[in-house]
N, CA, C and O atoms as a GROMACS GRO file, in nm:
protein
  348
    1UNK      N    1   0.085  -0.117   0.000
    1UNK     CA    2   0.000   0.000   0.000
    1UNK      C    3   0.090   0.124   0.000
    1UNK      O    4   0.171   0.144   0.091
    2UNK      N    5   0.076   0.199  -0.096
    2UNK     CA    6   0.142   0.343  -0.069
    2UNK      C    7   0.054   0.416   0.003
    2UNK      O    8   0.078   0.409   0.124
    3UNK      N    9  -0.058   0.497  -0.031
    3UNK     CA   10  -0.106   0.574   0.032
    3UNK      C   11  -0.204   0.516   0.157
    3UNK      O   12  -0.285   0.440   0.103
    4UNK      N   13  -0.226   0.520   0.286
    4UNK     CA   14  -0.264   0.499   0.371
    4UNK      C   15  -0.200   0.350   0.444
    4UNK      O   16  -0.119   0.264   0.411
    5UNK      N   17  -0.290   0.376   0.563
    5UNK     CA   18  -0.250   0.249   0.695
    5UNK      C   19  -0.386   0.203   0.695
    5UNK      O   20  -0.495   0.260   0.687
    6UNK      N   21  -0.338   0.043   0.710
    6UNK     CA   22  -0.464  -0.054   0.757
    6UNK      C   23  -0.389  -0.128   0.888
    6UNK      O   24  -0.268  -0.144   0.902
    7UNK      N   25  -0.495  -0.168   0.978
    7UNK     CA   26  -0.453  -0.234   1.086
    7UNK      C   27  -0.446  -0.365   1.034
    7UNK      O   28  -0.406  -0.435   1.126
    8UNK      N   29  -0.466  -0.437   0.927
    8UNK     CA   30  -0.490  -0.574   0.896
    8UNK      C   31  -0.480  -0.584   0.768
    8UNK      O   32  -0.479  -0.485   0.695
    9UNK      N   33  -0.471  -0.713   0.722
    9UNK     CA   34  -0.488  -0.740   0.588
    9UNK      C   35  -0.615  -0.724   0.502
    9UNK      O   36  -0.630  -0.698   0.382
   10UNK      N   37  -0.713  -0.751   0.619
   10UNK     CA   38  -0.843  -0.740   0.588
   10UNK      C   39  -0.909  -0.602   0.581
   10UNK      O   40  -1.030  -0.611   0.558
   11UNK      N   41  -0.878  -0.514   0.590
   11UNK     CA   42  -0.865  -0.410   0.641
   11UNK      C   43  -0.815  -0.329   0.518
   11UNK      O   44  -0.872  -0.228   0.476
   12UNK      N   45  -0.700  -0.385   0.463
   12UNK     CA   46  -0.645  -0.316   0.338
   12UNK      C   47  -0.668  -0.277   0.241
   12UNK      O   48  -0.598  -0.190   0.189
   13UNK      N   49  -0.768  -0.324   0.186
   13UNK     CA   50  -0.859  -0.285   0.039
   13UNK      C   51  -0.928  -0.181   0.110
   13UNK      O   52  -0.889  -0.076   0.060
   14UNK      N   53  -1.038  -0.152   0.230
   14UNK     CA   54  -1.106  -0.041   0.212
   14UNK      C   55  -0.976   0.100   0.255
   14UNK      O   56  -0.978   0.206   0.192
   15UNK      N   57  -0.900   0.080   0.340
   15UNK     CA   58  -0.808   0.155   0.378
   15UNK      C   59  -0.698   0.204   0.166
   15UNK      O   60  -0.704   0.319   0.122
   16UNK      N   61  -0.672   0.165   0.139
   16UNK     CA   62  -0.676   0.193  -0.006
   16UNK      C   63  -0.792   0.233  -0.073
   16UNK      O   64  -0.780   0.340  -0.133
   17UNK      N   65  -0.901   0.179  -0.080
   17UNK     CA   66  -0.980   0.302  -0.148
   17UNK      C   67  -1.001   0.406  -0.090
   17UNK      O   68  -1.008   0.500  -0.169
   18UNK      N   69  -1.022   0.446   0.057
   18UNK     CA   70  -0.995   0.542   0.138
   18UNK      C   71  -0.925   0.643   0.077
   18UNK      O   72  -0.972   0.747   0.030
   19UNK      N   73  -0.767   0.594   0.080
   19UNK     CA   74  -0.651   0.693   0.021
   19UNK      C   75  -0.710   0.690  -0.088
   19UNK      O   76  -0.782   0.783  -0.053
   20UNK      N   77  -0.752   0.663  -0.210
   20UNK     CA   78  -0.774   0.695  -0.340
   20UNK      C   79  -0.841   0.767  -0.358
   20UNK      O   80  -0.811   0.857  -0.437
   21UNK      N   81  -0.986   0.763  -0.287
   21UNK     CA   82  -1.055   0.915  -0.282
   21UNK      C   83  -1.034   1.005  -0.229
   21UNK      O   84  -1.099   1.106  -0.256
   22UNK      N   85  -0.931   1.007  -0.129
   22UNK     CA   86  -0.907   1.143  -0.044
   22UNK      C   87  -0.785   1.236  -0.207
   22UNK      O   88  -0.767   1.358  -0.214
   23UNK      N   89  -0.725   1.132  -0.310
   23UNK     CA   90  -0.606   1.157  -0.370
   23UNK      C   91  -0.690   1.229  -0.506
   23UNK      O   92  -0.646   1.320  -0.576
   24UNK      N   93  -0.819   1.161  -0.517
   24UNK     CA   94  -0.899   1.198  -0.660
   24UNK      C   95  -0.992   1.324  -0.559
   24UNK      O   96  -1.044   1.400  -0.640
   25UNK      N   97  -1.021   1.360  -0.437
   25UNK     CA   98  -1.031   1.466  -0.414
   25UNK      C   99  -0.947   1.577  -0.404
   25UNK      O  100  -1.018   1.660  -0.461
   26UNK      N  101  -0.889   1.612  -0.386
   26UNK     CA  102  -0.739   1.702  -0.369
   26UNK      C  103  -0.728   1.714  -0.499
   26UNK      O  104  -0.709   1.831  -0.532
   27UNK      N  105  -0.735   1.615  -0.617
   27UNK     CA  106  -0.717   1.654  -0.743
   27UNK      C  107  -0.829   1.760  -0.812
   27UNK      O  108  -0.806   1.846  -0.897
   28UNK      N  109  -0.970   1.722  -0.742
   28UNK     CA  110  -1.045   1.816  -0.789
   28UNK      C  111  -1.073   1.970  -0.717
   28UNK      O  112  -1.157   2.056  -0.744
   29UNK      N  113  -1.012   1.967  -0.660
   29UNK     CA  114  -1.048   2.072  -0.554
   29UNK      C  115  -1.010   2.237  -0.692
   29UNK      O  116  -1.091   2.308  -0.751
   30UNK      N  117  -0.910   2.236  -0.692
   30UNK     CA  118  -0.841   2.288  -0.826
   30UNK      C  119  -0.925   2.297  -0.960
   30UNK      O  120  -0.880   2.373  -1.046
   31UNK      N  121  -1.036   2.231  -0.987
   31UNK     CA  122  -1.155   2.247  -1.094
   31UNK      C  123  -1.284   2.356  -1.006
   31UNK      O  124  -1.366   2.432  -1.057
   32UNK      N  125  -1.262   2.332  -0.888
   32UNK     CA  126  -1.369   2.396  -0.823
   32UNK      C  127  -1.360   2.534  -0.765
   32UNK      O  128  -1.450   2.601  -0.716
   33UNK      N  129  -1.201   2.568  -0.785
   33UNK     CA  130  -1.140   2.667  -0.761
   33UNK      C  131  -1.172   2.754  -0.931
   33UNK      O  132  -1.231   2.862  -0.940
   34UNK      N  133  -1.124   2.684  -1.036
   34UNK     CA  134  -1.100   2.775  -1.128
   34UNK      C  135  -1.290   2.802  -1.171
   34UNK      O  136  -1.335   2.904  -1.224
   35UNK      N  137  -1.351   2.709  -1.140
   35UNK     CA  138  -1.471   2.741  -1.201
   35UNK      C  139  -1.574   2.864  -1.138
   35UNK      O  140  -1.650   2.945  -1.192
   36UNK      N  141  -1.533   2.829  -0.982
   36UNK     CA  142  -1.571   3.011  -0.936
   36UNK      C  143  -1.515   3.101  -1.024
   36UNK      O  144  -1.572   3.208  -1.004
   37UNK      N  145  -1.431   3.113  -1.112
   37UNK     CA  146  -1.379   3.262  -1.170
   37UNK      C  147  -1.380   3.238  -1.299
   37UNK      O  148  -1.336   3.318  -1.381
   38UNK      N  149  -1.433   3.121  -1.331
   38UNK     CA  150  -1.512   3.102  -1.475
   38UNK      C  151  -1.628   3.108  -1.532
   38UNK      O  152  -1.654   3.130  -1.650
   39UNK      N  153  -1.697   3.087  -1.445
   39UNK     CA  154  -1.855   3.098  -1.464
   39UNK      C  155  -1.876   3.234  -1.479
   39UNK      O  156  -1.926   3.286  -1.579
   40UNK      N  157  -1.822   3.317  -1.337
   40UNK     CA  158  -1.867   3.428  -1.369
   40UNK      C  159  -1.865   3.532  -1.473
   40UNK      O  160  -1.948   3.618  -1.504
   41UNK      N  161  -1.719   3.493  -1.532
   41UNK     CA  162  -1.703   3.555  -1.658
   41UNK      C  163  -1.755   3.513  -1.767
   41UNK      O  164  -1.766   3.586  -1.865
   42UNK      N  165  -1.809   3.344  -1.764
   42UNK     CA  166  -1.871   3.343  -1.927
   42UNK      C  167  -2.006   3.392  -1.893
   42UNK      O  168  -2.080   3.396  -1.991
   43UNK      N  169  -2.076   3.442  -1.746
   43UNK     CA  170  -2.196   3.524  -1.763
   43UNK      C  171  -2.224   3.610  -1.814
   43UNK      O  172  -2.329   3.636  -1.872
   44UNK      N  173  -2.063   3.718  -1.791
   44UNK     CA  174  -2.062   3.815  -1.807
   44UNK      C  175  -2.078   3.862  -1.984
   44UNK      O  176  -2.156   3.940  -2.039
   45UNK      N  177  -1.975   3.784  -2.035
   45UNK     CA  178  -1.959   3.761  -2.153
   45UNK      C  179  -2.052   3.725  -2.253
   45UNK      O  180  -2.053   3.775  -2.366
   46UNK      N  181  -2.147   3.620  -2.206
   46UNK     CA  182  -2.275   3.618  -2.242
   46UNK      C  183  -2.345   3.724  -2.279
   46UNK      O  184  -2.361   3.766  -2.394
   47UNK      N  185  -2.404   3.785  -2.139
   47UNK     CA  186  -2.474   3.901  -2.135
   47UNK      C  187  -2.452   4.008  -2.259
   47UNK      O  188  -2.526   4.038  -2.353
   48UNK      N  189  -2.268   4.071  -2.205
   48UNK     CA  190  -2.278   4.178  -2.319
   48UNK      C  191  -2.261   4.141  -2.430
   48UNK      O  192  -2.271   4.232  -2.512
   49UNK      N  193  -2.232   4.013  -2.482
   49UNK     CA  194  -2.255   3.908  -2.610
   49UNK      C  195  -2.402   3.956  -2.660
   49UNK      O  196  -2.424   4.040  -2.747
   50UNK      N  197  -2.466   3.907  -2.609
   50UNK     CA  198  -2.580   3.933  -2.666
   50UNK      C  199  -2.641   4.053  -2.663
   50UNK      O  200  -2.714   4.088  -2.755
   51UNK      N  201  -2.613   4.141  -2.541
   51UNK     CA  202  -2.674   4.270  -2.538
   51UNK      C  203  -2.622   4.343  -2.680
   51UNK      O  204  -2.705   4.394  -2.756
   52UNK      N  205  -2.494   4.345  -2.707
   52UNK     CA  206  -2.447   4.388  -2.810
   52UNK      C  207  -2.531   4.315  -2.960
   52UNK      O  208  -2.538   4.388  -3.059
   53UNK      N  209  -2.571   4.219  -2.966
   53UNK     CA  210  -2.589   4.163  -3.086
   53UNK      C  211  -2.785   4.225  -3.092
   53UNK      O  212  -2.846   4.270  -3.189
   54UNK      N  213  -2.826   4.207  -2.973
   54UNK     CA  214  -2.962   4.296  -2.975
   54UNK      C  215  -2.963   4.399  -3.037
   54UNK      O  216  -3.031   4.435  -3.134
   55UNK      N  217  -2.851   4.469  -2.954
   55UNK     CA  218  -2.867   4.662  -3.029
   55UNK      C  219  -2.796   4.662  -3.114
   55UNK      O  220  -2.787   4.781  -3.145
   56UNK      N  221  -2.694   4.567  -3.223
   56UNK     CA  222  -2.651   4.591  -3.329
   56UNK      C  223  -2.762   4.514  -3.437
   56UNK      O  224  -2.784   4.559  -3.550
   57UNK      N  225  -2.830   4.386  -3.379
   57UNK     CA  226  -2.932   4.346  -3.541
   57UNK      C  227  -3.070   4.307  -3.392
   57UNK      O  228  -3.096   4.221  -3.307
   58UNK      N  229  -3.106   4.405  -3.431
   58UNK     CA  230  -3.318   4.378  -3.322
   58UNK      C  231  -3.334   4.252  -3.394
   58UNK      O  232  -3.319   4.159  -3.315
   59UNK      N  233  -3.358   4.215  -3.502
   59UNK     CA  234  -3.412   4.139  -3.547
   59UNK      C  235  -3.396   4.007  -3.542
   59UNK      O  236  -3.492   3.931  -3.561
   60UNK      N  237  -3.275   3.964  -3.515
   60UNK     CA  238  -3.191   3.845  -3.465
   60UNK      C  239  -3.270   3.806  -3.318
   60UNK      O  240  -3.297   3.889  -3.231
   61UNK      N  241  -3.297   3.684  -3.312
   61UNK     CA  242  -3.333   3.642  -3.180
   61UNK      C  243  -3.241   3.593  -3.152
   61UNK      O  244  -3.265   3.494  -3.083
   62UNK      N  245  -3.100   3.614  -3.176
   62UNK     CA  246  -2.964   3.529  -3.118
   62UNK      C  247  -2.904   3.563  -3.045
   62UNK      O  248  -2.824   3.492  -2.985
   63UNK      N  249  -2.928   3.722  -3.016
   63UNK     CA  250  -2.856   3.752  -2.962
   63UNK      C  251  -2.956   3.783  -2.797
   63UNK      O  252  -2.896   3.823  -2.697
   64UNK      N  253  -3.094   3.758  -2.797
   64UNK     CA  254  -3.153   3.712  -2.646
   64UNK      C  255  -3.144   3.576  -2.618
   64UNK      O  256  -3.206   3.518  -2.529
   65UNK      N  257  -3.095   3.546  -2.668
   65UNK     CA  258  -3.044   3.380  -2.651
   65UNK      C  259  -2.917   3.366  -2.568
   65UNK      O  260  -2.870   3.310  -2.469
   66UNK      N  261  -2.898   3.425  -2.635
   66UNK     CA  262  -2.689   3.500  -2.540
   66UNK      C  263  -2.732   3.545  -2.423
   66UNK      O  264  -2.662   3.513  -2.326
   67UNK      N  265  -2.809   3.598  -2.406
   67UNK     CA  266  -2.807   3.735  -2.333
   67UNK      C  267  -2.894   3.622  -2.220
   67UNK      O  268  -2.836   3.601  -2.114
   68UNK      N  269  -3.012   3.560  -2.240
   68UNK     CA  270  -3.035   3.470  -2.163
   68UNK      C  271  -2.977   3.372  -2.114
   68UNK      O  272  -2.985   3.350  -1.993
   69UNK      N  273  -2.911   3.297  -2.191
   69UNK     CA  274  -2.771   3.220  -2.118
   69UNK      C  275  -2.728   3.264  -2.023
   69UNK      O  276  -2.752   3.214  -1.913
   70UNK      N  277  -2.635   3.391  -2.045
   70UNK     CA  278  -2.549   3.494  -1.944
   70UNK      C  279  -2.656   3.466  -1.826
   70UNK      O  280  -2.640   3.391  -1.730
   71UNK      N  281  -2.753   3.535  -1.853
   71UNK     CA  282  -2.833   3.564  -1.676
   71UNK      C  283  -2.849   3.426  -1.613
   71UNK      O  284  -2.851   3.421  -1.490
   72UNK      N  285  -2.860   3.311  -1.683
   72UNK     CA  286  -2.914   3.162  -1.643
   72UNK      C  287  -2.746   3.124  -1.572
   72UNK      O  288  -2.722   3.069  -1.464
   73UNK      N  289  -2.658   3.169  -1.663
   73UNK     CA  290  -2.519   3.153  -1.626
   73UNK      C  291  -2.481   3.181  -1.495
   73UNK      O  292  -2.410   3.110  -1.424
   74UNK      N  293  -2.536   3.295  -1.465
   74UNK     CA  294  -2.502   3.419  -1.325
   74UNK      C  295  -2.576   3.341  -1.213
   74UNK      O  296  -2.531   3.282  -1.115
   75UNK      N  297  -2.701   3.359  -1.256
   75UNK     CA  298  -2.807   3.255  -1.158
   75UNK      C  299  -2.754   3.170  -1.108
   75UNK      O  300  -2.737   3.184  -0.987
   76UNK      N  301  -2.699   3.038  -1.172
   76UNK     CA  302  -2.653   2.904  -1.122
   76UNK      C  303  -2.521   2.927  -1.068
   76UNK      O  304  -2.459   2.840  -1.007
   77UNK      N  305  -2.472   3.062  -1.092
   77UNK     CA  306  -2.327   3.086  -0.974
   77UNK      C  307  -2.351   3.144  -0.877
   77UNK      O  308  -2.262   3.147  -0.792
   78UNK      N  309  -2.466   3.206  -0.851
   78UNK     CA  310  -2.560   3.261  -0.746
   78UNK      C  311  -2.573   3.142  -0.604
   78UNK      O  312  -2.526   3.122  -0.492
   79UNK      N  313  -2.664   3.093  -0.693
   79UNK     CA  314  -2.719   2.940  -0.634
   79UNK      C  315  -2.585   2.877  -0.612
   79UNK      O  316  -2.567   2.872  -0.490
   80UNK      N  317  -2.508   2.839  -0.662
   80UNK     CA  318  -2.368   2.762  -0.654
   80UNK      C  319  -2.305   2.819  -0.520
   80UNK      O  320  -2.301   2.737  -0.428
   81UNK      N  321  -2.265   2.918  -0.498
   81UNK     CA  322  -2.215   2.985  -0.431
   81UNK      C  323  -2.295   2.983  -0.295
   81UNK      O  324  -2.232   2.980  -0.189
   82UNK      N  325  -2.371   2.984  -0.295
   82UNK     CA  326  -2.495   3.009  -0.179
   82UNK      C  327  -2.509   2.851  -0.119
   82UNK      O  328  -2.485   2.810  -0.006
   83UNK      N  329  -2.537   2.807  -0.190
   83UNK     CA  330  -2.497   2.658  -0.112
   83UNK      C  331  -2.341   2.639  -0.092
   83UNK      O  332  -2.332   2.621   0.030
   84UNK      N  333  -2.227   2.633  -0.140
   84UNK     CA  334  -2.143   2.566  -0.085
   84UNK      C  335  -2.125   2.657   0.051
   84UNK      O  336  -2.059   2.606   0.141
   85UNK      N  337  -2.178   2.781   0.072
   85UNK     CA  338  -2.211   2.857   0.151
   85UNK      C  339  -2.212   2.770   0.323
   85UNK      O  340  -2.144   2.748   0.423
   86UNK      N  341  -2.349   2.747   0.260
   86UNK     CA  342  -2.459   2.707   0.386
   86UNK      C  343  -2.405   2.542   0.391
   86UNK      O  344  -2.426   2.507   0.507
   87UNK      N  345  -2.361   2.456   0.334
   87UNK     CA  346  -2.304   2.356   0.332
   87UNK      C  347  -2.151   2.341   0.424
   87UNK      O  348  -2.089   2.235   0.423
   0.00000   0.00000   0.00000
């Protein structure tokens, strides 16, 4: 066993998967870090994505499509945030 201690042989397989998830956590921690400061920006980006494509062609419904993304985007980092909060 590299990562962790078991008192037994019997013991050794869960004491190894133990260490393996504590090793595939620590690995993700670092996705959950960059995605706080990702989300918020493809909201942002969204938004004036589309706000811009509104007031450059009205006629385009593509660009409230954008623009709705963005806010749905913001929302779920709202909510995201607010629970790992209270969690």
């Amino acid at each position: 066993m590299t990562n962790g201690l078991a008192c037994s042989a019997v013991c050794r397989p869960v004491a190894e998967d133990i260490a393996q998830l504590q090793l595939v956590t620590l690995r993700n921690q670092g996705i959950y870090r960059s995605q706080r400061l990702i989300q918020p920006a493809m909201a942002v980006l969204f938004v004036v994505t589309g706000a811009s494509m509104v007031y450059s062609y009205p006629s385009w419904s593509l660009g409230w499509i954008f623009t709705a993304a963005g806010v749905v985007t913001g929302l779920a980092q709202v909510v995201s945030s607010r629970r790992r909060r209270t969690a």
